[in-house]
Kinemage of the C-alpha trace (Angstrom):
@kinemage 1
@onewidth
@group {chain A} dominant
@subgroup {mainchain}
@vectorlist {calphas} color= white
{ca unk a 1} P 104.298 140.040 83.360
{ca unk a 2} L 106.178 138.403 86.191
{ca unk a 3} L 110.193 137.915 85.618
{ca unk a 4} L 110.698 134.385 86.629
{ca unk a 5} L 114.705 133.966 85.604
{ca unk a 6} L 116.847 134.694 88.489
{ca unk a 7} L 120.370 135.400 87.660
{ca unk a 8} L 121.740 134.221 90.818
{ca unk a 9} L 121.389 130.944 92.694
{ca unk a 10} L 117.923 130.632 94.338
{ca unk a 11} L 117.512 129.100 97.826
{ca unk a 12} L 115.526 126.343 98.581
{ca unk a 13} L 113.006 128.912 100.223
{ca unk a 14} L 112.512 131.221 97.031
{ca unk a 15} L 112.448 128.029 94.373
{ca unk a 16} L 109.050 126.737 96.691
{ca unk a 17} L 108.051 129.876 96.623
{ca unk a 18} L 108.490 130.760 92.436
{ca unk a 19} L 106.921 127.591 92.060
{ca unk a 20} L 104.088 127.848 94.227
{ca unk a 21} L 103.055 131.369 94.391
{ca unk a 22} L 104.498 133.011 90.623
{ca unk a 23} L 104.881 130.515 88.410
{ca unk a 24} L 102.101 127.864 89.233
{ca unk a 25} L 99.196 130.468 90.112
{ca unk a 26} L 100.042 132.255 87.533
{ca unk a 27} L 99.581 130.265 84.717
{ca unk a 28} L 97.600 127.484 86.400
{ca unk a 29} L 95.128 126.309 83.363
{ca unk a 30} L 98.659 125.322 81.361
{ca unk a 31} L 99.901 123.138 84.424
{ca unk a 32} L 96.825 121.710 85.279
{ca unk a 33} L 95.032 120.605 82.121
{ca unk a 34} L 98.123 117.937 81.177
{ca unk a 35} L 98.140 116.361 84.425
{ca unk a 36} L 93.925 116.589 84.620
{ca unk a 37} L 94.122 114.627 81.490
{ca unk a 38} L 96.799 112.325 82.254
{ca unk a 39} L 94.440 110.903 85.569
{ca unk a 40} L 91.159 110.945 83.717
{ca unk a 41} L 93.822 108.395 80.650
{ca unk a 42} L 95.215 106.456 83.981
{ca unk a 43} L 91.482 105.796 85.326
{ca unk a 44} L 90.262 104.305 82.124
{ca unk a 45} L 93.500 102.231 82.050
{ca unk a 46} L 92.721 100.963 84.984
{ca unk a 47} L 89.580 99.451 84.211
{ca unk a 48} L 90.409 96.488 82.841
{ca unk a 49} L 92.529 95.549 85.988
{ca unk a 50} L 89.653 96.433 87.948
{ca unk a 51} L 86.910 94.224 85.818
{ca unk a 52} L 89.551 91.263 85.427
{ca unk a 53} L 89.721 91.239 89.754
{ca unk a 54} L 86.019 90.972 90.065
{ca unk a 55} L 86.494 87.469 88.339
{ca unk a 56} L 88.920 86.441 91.286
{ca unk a 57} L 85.494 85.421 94.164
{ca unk a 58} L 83.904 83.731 91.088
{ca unk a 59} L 86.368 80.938 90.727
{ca unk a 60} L 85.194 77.450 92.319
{ca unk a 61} L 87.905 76.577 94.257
{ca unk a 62} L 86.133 73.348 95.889
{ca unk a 63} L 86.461 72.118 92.335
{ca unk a 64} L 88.892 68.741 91.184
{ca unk a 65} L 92.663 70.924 91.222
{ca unk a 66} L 93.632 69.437 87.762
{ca unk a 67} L 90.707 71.799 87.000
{ca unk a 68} L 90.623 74.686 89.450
{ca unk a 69} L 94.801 75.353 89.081
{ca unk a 70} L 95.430 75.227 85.533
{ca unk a 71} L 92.260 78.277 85.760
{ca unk a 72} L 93.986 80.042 88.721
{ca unk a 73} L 97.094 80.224 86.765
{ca unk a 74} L 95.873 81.028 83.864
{ca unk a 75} L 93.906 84.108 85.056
{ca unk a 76} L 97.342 84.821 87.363
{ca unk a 77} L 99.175 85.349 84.180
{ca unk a 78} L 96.310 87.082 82.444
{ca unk a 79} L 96.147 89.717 85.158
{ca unk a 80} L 99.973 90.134 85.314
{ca unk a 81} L 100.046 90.832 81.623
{ca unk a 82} L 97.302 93.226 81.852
{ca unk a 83} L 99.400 95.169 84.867
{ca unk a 84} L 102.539 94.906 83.091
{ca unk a 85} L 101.233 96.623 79.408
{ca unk a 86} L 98.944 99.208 81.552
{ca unk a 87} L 102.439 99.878 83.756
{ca unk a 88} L 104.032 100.582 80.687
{ca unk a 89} L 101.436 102.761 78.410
{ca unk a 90} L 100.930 104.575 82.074
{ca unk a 91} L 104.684 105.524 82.303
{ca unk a 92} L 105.392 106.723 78.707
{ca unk a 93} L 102.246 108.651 78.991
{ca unk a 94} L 103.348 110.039 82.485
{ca unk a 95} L 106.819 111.066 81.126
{ca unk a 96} L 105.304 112.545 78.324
{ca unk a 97} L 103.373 114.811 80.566
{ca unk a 98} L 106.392 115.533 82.812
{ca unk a 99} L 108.179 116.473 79.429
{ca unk a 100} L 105.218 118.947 78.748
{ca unk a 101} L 105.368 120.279 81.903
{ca unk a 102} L 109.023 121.083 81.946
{ca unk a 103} L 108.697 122.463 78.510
{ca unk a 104} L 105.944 124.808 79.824
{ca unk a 105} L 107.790 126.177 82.251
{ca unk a 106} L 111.096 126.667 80.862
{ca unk a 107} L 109.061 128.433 78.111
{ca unk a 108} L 106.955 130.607 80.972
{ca unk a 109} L 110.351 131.189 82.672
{ca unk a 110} L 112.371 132.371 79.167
{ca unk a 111} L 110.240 133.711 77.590
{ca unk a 112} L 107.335 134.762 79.451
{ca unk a 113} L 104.507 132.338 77.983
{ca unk a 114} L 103.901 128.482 76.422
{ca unk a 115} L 101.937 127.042 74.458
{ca unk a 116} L 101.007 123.289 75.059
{ca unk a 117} L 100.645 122.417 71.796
{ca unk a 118} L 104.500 123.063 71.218
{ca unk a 119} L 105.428 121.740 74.633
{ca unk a 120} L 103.624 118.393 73.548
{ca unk a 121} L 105.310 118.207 70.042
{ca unk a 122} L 108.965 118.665 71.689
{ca unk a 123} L 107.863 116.409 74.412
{ca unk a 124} L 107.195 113.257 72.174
{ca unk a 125} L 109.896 114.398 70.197
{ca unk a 126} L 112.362 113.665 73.336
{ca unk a 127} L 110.469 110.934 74.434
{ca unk a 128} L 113.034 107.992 73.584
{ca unk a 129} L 115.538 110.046 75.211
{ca unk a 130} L 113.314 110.447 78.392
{ca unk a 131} L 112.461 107.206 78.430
{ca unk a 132} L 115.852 105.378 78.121
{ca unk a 133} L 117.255 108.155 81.127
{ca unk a 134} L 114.130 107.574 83.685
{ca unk a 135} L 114.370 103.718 82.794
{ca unk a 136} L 118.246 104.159 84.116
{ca unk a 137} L 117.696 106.425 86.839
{ca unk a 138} L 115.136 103.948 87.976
{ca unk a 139} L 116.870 100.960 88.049
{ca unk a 140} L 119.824 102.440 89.381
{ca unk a 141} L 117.813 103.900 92.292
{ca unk a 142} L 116.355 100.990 93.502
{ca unk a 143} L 119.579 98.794 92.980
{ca unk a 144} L 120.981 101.612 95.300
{ca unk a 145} L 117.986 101.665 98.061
{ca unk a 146} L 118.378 97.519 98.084
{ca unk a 147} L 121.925 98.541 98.887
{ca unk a 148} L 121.776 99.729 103.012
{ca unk a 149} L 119.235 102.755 101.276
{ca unk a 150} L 121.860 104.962 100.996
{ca unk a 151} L 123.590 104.552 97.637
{ca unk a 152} L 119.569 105.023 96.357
{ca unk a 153} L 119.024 108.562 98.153
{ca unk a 154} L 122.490 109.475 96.814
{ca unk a 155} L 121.601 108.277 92.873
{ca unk a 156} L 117.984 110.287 93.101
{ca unk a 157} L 119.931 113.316 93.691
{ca unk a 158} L 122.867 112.937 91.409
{ca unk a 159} L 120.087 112.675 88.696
{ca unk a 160} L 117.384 114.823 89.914
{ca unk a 161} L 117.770 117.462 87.091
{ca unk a 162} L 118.200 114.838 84.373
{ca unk a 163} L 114.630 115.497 82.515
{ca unk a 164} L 114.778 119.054 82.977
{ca unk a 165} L 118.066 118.780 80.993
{ca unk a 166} L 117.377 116.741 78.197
{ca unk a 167} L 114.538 119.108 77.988
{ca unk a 168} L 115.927 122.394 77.783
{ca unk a 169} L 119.330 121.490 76.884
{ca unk a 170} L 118.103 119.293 74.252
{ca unk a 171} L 120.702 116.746 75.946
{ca unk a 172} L 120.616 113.002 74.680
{ca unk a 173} L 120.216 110.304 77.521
{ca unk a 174} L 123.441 109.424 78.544
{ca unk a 175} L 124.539 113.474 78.400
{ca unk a 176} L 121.894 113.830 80.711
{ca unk a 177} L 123.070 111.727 83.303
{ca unk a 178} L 126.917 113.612 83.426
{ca unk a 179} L 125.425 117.174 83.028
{ca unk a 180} L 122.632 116.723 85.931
{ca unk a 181} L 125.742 115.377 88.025
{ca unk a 182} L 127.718 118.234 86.959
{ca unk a 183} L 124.916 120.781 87.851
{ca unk a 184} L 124.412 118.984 91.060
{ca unk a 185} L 128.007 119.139 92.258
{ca unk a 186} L 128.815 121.220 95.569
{ca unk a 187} L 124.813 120.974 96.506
{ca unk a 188} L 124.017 117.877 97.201
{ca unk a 189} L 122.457 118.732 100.445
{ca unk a 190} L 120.865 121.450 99.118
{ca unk a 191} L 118.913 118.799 96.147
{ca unk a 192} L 118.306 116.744 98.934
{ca unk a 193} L 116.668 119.200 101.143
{ca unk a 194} L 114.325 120.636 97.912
{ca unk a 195} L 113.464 117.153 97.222
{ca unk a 196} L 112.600 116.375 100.788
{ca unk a 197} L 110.263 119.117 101.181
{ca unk a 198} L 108.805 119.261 97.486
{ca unk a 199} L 107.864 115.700 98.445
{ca unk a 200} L 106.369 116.325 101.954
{ca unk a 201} L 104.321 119.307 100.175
{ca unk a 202} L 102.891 116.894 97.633
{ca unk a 203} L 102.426 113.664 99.916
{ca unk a 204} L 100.314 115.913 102.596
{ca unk a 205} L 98.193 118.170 100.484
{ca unk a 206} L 97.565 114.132 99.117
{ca unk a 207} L 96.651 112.676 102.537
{ca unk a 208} L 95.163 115.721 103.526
{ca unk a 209} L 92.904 115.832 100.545
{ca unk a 210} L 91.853 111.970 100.538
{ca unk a 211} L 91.103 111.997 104.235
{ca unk a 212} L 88.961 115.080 103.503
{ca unk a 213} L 87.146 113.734 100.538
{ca unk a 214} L 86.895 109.708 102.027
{ca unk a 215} L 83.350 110.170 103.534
{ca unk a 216} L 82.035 111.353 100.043
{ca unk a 217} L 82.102 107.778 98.661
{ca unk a 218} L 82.287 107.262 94.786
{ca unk a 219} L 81.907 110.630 94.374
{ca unk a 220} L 85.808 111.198 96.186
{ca unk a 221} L 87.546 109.057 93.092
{ca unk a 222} L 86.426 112.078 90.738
{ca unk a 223} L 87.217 114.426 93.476
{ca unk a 224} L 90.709 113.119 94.428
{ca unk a 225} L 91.353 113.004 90.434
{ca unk a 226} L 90.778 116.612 89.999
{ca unk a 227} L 92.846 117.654 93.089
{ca unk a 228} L 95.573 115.034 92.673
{ca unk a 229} L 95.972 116.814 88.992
{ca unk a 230} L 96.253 120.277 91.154
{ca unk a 231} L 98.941 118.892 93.369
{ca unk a 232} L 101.465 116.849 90.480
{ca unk a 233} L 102.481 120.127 88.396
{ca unk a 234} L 104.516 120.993 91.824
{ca unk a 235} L 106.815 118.741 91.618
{ca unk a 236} L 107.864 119.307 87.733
{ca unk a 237} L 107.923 123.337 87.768
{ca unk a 238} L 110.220 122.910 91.192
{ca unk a 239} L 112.564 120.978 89.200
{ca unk a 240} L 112.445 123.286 86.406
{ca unk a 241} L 112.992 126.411 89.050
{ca unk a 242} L 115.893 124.584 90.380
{ca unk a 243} L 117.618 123.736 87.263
{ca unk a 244} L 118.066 127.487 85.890
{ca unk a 245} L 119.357 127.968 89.887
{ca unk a 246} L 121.934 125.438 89.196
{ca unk a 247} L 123.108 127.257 85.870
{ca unk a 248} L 122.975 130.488 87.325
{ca unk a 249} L 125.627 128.891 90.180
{ca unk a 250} L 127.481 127.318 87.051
{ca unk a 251} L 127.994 130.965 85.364
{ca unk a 252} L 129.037 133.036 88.393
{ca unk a 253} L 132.168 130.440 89.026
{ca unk a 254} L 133.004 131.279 85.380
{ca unk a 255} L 135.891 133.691 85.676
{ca unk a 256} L 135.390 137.106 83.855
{ca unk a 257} L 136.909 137.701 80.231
{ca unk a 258} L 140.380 139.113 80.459
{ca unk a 259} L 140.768 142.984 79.912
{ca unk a 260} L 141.500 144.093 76.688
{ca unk a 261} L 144.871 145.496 75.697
């Protein structure tokens, strides 16, 4: 059994490489199923979106426009409604499955194994908390990258370790927020530079994969499912990885207990 929890602050070098090479390969069926499932759930969703646009060349639009607008608009609306509920269901199921993965590995990294079952119970269990924090983070970010970029690049890494918190800390959603900031503090670089490259990993091996797998035709959807779902866990157990750095930093700036008398 591999020891995954450092007690010292891990660089951004060994966190790719606990993720990639001990943690990930290591227990790889626990990672991937979640995220295998959670693309096979976000292909059926899509479905109706995709059956509802094939109506789109059938409309008539040489028809009288008393007749051929109040239609157009009407199916606008329908479709929007259809993208907005699937957007939703899509991201509580997708931060359900980040939950699980967090869970997983926190459990792999503590206490040398997981079980999904568990990891999905606690998952759902934090699920308003996740949702509320993510929903904040979110908007936040984007008010910040609408603002010169900037203030939205520093706001993603302020609150990169916010679902790994409320996860293993058990943190509500506003706690979250102040105790990823706190963890963050004095690294900000650093988050940035794991983030950057976490990123780059997953966007190529995802270019890389869908250029490979384009000629194959309808067969590359199932294909790019099944890879895609090898390529998201990443992301997640990186997190996780860098979270336990972060509180191994926080401890060793605690000073030591006073000697006795």
């Amino acid at each position: 059994m591999f020891e995954f929890k450092s007690t010292y602050e891990l660089s951004v070098e060994e966190i790719i490489s606990s993720t990639l090479f001990r943690l990930y390969f290591n227990n790889f069926g626990i990672f991937f199923v979640p995220c295998l499932m959670f693309s096979i759930v976000s292909a059926l969703l899509s479905l109706p979106i995709l059956t509802y646009s094939k109506k789109w060349p059938k409309i008539d639009f040489t028809g009288p426009s008393e007749v051929v607008w109040p239609k157009l608009l009407n199916m606008l609306l329908t479709f929007m409604a259809l993208a907005f509920i699937i957007g939703i269901i899509s991201w509580i199921i997708g931060t359900v499955v980040s939950g699980v993965l967090i869970k997983s590995a926190s459990d792999v990294i503590e206490k040398g194994k997981t079980s999904l079952s568990d990891s999905l119970k606690f998952a759902v269990s934090k699920l308003p908390s996740l949702l509320v924090a993510s929903l904040i983070v979110g908007i936040l970010t984007m008010l910040g990258l609408l603002l010169l970029i900037i203030p939205g690049i520093i706001v993603s890494i302020m609150f990169y370790l916010v679902i790994p918190v409320i996860i293993i800390e058990n943190k509500g959603a506003l706690e979250s927020l102040t105790r990823s900031r706190e963890l963050i503090s004095n690294r900000w670089l650093k988050t940035f530079a794991l983030s950057l490259i976490i990123g780059l990993i997953t966007g190529a091996l995802t270019f890389i994969v869908n250029l490979i797998l384009a000629p194959l035709g309808m067969y590359s959807i199932l294909a790019s499912t099944i890879i895609s779902s090898v390529i998201a866990p990443i992301s997640p157990i990186s997190s996780t990885f860098y979270y336990y750095s972060m509180c191994a930093k926080e401890e060793s700036r605690i000073p030591p207990p006073p000697p006795p008398f």
